[in-house]
Backbone as a printed PyTorch tensor [residue, N CA C, xyz], in Angstrom:
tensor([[[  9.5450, -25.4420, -40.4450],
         [ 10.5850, -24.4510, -40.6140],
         [ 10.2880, -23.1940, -39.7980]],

        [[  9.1110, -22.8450, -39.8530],
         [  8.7860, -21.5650, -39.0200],
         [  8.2640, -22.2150, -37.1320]],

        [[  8.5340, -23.1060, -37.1460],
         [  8.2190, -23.3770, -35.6490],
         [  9.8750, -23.7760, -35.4080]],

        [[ 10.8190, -24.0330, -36.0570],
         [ 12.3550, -24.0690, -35.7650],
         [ 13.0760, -22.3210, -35.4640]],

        [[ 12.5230, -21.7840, -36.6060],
         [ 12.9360, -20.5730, -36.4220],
         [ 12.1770, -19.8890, -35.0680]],

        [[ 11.3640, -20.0980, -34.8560],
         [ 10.2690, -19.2210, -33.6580],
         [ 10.7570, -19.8400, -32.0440]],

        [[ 11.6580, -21.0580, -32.4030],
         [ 12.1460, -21.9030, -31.1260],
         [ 13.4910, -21.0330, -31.1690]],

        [[ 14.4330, -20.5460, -32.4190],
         [ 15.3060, -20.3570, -31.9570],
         [ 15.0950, -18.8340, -31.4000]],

        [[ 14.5080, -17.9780, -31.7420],
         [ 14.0880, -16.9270, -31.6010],
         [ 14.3010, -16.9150, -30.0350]],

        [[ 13.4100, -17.5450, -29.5760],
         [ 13.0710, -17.1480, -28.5800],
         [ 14.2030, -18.1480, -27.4060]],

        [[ 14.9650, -19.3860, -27.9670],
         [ 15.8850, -19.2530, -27.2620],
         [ 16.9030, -18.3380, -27.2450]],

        [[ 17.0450, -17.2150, -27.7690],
         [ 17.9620, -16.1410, -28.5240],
         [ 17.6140, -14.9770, -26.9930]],

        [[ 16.3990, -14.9100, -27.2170],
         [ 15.9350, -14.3360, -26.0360],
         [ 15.7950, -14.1670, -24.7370]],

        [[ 16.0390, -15.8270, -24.5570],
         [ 15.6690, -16.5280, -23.2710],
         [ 17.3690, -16.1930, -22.6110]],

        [[ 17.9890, -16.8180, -23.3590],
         [ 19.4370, -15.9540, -23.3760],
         [ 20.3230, -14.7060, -22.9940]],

        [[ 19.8720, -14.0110, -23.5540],
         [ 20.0010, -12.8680, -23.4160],
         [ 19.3940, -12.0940, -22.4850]],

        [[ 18.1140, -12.5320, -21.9310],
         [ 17.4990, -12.2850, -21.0550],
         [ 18.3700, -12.7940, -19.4630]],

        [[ 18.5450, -13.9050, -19.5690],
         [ 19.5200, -14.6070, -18.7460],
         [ 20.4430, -14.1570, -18.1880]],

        [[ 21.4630, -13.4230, -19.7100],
         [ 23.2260, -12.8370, -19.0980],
         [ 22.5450, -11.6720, -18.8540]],

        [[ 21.4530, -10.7280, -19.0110],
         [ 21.3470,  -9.4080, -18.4110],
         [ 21.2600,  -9.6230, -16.8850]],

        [[ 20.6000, -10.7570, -16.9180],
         [ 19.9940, -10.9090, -15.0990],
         [ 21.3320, -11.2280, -14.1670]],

        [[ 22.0370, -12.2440, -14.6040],
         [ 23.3570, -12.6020, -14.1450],
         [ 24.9250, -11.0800, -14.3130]],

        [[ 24.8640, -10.2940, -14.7600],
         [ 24.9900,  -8.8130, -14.8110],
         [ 24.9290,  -8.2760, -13.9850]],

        [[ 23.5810,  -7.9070, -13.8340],
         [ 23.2320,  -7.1410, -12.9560],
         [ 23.1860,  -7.9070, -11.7290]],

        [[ 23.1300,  -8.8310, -11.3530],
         [ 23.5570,  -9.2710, -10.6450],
         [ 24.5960,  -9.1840,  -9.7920]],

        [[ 25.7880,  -9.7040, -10.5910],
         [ 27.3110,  -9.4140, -10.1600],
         [ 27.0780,  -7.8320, -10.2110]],

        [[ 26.9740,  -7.0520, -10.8030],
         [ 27.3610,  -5.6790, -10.9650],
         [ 26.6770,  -4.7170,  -9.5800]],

        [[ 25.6520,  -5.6230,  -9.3480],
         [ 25.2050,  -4.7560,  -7.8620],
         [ 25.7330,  -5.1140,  -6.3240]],

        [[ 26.3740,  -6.1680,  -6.6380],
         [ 27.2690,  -7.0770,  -5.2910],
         [ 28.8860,  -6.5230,  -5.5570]],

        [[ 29.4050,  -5.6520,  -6.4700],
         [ 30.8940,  -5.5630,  -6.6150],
         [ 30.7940,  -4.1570,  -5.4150]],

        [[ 30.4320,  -3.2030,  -4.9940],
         [ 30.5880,  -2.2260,  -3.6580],
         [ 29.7120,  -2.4270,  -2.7430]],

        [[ 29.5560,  -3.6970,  -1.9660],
         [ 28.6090,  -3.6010,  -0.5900],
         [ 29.4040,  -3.2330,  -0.0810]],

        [[ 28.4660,  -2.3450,   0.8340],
         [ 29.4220,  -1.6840,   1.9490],
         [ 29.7490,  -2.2160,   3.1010]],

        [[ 30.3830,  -2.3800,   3.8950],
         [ 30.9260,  -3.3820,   5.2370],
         [ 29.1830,  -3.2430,   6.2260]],

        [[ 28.9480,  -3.8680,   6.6950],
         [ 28.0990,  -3.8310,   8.2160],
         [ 27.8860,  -3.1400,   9.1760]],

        [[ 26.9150,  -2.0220,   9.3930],
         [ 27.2830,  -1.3100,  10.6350],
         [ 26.7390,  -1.7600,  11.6210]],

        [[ 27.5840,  -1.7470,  12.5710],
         [ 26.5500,  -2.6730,  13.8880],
         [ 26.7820,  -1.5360,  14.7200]],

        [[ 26.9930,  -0.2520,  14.4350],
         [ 26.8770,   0.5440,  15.4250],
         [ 27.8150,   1.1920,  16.2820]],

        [[ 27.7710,   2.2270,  17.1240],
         [ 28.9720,   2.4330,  17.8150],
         [ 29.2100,   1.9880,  19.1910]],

        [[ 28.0350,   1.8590,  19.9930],
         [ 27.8060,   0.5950,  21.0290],
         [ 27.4980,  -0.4340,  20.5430]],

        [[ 28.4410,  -1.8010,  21.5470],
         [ 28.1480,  -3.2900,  21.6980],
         [ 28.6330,  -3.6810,  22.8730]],

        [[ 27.2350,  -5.3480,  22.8260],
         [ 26.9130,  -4.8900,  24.5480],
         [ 27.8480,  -7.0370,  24.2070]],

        [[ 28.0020,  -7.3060,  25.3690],
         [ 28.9190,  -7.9610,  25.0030],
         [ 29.0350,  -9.3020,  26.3880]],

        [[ 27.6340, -10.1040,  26.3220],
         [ 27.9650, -10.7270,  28.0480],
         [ 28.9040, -11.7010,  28.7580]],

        [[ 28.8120, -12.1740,  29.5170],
         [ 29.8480, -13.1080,  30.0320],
         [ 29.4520, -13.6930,  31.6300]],

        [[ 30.2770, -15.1610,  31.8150],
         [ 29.3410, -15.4850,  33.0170],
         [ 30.4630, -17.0810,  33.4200]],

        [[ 30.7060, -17.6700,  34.5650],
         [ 31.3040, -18.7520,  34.9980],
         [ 30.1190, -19.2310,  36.1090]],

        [[ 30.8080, -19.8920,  36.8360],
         [ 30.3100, -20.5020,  37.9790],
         [ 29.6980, -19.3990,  38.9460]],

        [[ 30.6230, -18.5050,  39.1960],
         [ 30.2330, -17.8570,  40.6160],
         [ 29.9870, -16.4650,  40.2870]],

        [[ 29.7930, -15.7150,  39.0250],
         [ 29.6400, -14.3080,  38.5770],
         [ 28.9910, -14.2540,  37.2950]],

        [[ 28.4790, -13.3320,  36.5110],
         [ 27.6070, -12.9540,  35.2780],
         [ 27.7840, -11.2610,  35.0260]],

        [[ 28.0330, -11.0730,  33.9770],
         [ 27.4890,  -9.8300,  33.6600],
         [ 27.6090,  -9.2170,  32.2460]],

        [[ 27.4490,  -8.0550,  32.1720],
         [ 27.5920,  -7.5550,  30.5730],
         [ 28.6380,  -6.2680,  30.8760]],

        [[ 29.7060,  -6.4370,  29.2510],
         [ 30.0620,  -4.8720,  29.1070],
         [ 29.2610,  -4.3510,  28.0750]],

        [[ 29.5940,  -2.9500,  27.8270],
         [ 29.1620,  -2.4030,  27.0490],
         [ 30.6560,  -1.6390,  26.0930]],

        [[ 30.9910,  -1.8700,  24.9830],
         [ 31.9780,  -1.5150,  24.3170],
         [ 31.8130,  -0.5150,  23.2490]],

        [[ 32.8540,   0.9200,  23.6070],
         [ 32.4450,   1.8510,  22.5620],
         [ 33.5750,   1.2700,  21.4200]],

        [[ 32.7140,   2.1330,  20.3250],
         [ 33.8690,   0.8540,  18.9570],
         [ 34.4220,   2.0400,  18.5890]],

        [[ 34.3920,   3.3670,  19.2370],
         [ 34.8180,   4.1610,  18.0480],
         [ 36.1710,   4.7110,  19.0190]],

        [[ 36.0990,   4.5790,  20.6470],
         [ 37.5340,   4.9840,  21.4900],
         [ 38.1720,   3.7670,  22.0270]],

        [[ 37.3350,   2.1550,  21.9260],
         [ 37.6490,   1.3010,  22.3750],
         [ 37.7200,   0.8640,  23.8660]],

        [[ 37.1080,   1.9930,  24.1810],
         [ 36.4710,   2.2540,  25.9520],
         [ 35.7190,   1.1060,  26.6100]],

        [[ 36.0470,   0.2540,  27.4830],
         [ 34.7810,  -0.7340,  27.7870],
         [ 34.7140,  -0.3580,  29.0570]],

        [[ 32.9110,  -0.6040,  29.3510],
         [ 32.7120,   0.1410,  30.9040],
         [ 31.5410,  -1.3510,  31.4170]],

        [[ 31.5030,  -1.8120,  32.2300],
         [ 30.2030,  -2.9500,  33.1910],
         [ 29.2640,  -2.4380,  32.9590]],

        [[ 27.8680,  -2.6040,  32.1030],
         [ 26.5790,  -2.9790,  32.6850],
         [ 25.9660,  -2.9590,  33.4520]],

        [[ 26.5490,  -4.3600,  34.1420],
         [ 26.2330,  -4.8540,  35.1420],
         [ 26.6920,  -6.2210,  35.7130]],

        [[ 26.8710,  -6.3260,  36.7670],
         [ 27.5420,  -7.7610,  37.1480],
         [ 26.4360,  -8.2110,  38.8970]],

        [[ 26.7700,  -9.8690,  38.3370],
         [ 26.2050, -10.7530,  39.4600],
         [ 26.9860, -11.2570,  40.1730]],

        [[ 27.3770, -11.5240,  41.5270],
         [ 28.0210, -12.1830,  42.2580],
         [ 27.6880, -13.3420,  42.8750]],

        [[ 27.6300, -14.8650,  43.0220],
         [ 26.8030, -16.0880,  43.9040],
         [ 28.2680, -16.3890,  44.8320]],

        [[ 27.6150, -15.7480,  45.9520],
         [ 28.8680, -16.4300,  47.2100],
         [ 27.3770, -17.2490,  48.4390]],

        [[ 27.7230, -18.4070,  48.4720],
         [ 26.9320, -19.3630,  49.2850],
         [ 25.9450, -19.2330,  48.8120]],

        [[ 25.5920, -19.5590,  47.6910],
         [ 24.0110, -19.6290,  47.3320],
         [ 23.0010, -18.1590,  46.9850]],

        [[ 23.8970, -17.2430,  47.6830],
         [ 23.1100, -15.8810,  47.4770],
         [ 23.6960, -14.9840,  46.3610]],

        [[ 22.6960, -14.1240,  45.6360],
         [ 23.2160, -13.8750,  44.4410],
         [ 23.1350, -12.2950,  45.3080]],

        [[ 24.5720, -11.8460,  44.6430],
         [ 25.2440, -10.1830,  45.7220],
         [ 25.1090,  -9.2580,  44.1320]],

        [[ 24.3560,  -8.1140,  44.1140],
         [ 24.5670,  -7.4850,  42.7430],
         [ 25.4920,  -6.3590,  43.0840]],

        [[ 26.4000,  -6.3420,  42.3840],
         [ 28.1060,  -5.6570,  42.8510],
         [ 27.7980,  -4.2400,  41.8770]],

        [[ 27.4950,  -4.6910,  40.5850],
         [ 27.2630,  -3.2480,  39.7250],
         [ 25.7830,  -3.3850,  39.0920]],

        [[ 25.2110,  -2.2810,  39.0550],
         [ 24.6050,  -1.8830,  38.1140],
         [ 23.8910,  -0.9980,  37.3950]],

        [[ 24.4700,  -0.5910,  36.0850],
         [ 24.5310,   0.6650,  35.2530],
         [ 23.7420,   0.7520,  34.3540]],

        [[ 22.5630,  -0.1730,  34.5860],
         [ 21.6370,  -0.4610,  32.9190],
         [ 20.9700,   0.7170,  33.4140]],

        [[ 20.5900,   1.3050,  32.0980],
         [ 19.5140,   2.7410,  32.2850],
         [ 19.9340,   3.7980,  31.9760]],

        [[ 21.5280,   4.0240,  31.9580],
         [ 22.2010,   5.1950,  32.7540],
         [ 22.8270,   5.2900,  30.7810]],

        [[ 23.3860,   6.5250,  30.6330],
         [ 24.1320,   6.7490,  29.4260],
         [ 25.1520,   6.4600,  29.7330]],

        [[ 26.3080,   5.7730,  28.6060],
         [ 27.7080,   5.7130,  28.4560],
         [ 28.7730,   6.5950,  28.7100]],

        [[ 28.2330,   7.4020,  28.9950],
         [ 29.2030,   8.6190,  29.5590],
         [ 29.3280,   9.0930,  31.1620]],

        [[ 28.0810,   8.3380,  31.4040],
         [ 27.6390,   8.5040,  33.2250],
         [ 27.8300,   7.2440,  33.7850]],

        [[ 28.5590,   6.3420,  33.3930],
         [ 28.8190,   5.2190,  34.0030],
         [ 29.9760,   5.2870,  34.5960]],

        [[ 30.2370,   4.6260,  35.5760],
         [ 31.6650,   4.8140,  36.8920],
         [ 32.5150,   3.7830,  35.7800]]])
């Protein structure tokens, strides 16, 4: 009788212990805040005969080149390149 009661006890506990965890749980996932990835993103791209990257501001929607590759006959021609330089000093 006292090892029935001491089982339920503590499934009483085990319980309750349980829905607090599942609670708090849900209750800390109901306001995540969205993702910031920032106000630059760099963004590449590339075919057969060219390669390069933009760089995209997210907050005016401004996109400016990186940098780009050119392959005419086998030789690779570098047409732009802006890596290094700030987003505001780029052509």
């Amino acid at each position: 009788m006292i090892k029935k009661a001491f089982n339920n006890q503590r499934l009483r506990f085990f319980t309750l212990g349980a829905f607090v965890v599942l609670a708090a749980v849900f209750l800390m996932g109901m306001d995540a805040p969205s993702p910031n990835y920032g106000r630059y993103q760099i963004s590449a791209w590339g075919d057969t005969a060219a390669h390069g990257a933009f760089i995209v501001d997210t907050a005016t929607g401004e996109t400016k080149i990186a940098y780009r590759y050119k392959e005419t006959a086998g030789e690779r021609v570098k047409e732009r390149n802006n890596l290094g330089k700030n987003f505001s000093s780029i052509e």
